[in-house]
N, C-alpha and C positions, 0 to 999 in steps of 0.2 A: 662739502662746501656749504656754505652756509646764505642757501636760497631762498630762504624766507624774506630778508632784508630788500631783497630785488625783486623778489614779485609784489610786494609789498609798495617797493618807489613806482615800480611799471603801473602797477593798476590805481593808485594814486596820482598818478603823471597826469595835466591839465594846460591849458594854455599853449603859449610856446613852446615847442621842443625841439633837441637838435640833436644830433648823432655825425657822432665823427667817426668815421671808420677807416683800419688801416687802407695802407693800396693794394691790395690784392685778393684774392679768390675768399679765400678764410676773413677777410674783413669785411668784403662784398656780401657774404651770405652771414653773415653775421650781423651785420644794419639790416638785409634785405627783412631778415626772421623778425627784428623789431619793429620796423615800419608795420608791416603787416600786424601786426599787434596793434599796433597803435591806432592804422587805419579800422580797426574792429571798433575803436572805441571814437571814432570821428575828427581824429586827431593826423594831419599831415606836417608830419616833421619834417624841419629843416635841415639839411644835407651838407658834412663837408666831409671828403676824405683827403689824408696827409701823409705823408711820409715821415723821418724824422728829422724834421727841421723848422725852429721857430717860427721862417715864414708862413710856414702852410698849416702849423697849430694857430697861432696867432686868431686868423678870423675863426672862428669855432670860440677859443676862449675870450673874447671880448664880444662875440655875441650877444646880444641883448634877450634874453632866454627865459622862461620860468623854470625848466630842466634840461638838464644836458645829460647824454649819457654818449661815455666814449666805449669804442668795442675794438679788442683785437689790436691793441695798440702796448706796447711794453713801456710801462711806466717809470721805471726807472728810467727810460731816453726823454719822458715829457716831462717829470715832475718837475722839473725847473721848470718850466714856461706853465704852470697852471695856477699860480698864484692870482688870476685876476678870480678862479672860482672859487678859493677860500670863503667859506659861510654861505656859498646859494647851492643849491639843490642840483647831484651831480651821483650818477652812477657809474659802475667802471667794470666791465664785463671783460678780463683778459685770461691769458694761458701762458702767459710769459713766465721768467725765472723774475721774480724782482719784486720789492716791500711793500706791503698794505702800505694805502694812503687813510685808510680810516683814521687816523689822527685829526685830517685837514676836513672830519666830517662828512667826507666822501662816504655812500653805500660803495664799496669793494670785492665783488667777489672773484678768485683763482682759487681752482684747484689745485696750484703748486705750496699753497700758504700750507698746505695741509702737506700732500704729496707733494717734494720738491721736485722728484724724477718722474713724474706722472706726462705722457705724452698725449694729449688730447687739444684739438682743434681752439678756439673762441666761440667758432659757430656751434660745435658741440654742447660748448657749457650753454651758449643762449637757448640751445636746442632744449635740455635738462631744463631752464627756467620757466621755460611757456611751457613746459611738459606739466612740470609744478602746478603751473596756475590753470592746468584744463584746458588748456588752448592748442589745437591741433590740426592739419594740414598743411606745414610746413617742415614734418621730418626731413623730408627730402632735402630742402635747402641742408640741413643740418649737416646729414651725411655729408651733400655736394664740399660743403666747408672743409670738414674733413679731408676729404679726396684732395682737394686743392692744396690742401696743409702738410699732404702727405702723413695724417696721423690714419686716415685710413687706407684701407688698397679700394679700386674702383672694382665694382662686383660685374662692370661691362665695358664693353667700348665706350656706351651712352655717355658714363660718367667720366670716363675722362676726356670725352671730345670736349662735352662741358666745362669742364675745369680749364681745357685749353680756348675756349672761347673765351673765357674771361680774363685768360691770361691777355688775349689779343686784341679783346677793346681796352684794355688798359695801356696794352702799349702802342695801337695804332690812334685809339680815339681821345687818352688822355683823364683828365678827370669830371671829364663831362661825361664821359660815354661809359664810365666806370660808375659815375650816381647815377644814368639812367638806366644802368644793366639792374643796379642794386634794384631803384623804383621795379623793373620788368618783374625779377625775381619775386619780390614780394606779391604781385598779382595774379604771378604766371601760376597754373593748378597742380603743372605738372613737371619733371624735368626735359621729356620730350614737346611739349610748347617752349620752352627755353631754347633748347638746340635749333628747333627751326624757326624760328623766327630773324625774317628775313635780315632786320637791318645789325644783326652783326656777323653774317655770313663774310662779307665781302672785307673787314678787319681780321677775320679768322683764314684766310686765303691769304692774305699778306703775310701775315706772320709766319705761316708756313714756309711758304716762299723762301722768307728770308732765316728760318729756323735749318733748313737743310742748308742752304748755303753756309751759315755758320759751322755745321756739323764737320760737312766735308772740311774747313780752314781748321776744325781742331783735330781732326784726324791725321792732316797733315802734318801737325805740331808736335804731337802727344807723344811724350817720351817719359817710360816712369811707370810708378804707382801713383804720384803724385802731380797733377797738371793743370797748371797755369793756363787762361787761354784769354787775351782782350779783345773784347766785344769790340767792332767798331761796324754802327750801322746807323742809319738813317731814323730808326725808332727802337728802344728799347724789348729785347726780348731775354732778357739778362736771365728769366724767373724758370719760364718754358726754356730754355736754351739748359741752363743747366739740371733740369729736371731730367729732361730728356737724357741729354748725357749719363747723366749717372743712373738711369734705365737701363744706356745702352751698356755702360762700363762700369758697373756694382760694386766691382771691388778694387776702381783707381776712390782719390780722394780728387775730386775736380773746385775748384777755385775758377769764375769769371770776374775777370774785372770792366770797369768800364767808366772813362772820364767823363765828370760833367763840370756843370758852372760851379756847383754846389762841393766839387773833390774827388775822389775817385771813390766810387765807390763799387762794393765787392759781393757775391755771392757764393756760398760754397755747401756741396754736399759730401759725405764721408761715413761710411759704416767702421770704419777703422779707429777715427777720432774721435776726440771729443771737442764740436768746432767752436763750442759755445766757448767754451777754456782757452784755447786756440785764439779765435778773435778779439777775446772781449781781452786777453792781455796782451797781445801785439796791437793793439789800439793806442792803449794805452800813451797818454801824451800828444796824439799825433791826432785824435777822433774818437771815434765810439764803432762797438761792435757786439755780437752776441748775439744769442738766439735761441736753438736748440741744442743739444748733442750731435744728431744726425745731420742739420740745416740750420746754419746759422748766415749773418751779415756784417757788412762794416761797412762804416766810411770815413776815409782818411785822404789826410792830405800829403803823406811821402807813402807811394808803396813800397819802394824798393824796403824800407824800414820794414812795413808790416810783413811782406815776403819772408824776409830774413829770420822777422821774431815769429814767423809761423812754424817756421820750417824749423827753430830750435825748438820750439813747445812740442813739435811733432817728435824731435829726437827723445826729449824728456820725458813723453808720454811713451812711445818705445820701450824706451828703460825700467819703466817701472810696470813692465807687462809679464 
């Protein structure tokens, strides 16, 4: 990778800053590991995290900024909406499968430009950055990224309760409670100050809750190697719900879907497939999709379409085994 370019904007970085970071555990601890940098140097950055959709990049890129650094977000789903940061000062810390932007003068760095098949976290590579620049006391976060990302296994319970707390202020508290877990992270010393710390207990107890209820409804369902299961709940637990699952059940291929304002969108993990391939061409036409080999997403507007074009790419990929 090519980390000199990025310690480089990080320790140069002045004035305004902002950081966008994905919605979930690996993009949490991934802003969390920058702030904390930044905060070293007297600098409190401005916070947005997004999903992948215009509205939610939008404020972040029209931000009024001196630097902006995105993390943990696949650029090939945003480069269309980044045109307002052409020629100001912008970094882009990701792990996804998808093309330099260093054309548009963006600093760029992924370990898949080099390595396409390379499986590591965002928060990992931001973890290697500050490693670079001598900056220390937030490995932990790094790992935590990881864990969350499933590029690592968790070395205790500690670590995955954690990963699960984050899963649950994101879906009980929204994305307030998702940039003030991020802000906690960057302060907290340790990962056990994390876990106990009172005010996201009580969103970690919900989720739960509502995480076995789901369980037992796809238990009831699950017929296969292969299973479909639609979320319908009060708050999103799409991340945690199918993690769990495919904990419990390693060698089905599990698929959650789940209607929103925004279209249906989908979650799936798989040691069998390849779901990145899988998604990102039953999309096709209909949305966008892609991600990993082992854990990819979509979001589309006809499932029964993407269903159908999964389920022949899975035939396809069969055949050629």
């Amino acid at each position: 990778m090519k980390i000199k370019p990025a310690s480089h904007f990080l320790r140069n970085a002045k004035g305004k800053v902002g950081i966008m970071f994905h919605k979930d555990g690996d993009g949490a601890c991934s802003a969390a590991q920058v702030i904390a940098y930044l905060k070293s140097k007297n600098i409190t950055p401005e916070l947005f995290t997004a999903q992948y959709e215009e509205e939610e990049v939008s404020p972040f890129v029209n931000a009024t900024l001196d630097h902006y650094i995105i993390v943990d977000m696949a650029t090939d789903e945003i480069s269309k909406w980044l045109s307002p940061l052409e020629g100001k000062s912008v970094l882009i810390i990701d792990h996804h499968t998808s093309e330099s932007l260093e054309h548009l003068g963006f600093v760029h760095i992924n370990p898949r430009f080099e390595k396409p098949d390379l499986y590591i976290s965002a928060a990992e590579v931001v973890g290697q950055v500050l490693k670079h620049m001598e900056f220390s006391g937030k490995e932990w976060i790094a790992r935590l990224g990881g864990v969350c990302d499933r590029s690592l296994k968790p070395e205790d319970d500690n670590e995955e309760k954690a990963s699960t707390i984050i899963d649950a202020v994101r879906s009980v508290q929204k994305d307030k409670g998702l940039i003030s877990l991020a802000k906690f992270l960057a302060t907290a010393n340790n990962l056990e100050e994390f876990i106990f710390e009172e005010r996201f207990q009580k969103s970690y107890e919900e989720l739960w809750n509502e995480v076995d209820r789901q369980v037992s409804e796809y238990e009831l369902q699950a017929v296969g190697d292969v299973n479909f299961l639609e979320l319908r709940a009060n708050f999103s637990v799409t991340a945690i719900l199918v993690n769990k699952l495919f904990e419990l059940y390693p060698k089905r291929t599990i698929i959650i879907y789940r209607n929103t304002p925004h279209g249906i969108k989908i979650s799936g993990r798989s040691h069998k497939y390849d779901l990145n391939k899988a998604f990102s061409s039953a999309s096709e036409g209909i949305g966008t999709g892609g991600g990993h080999p082992q854990a990819s997403g979509a979001k589309v507007s006809d499932f029964s379409k993407f269903r159908k074009r999964v389920l022949a790419n899975f035939e396809e990929q069969d055949t050629k085994k």
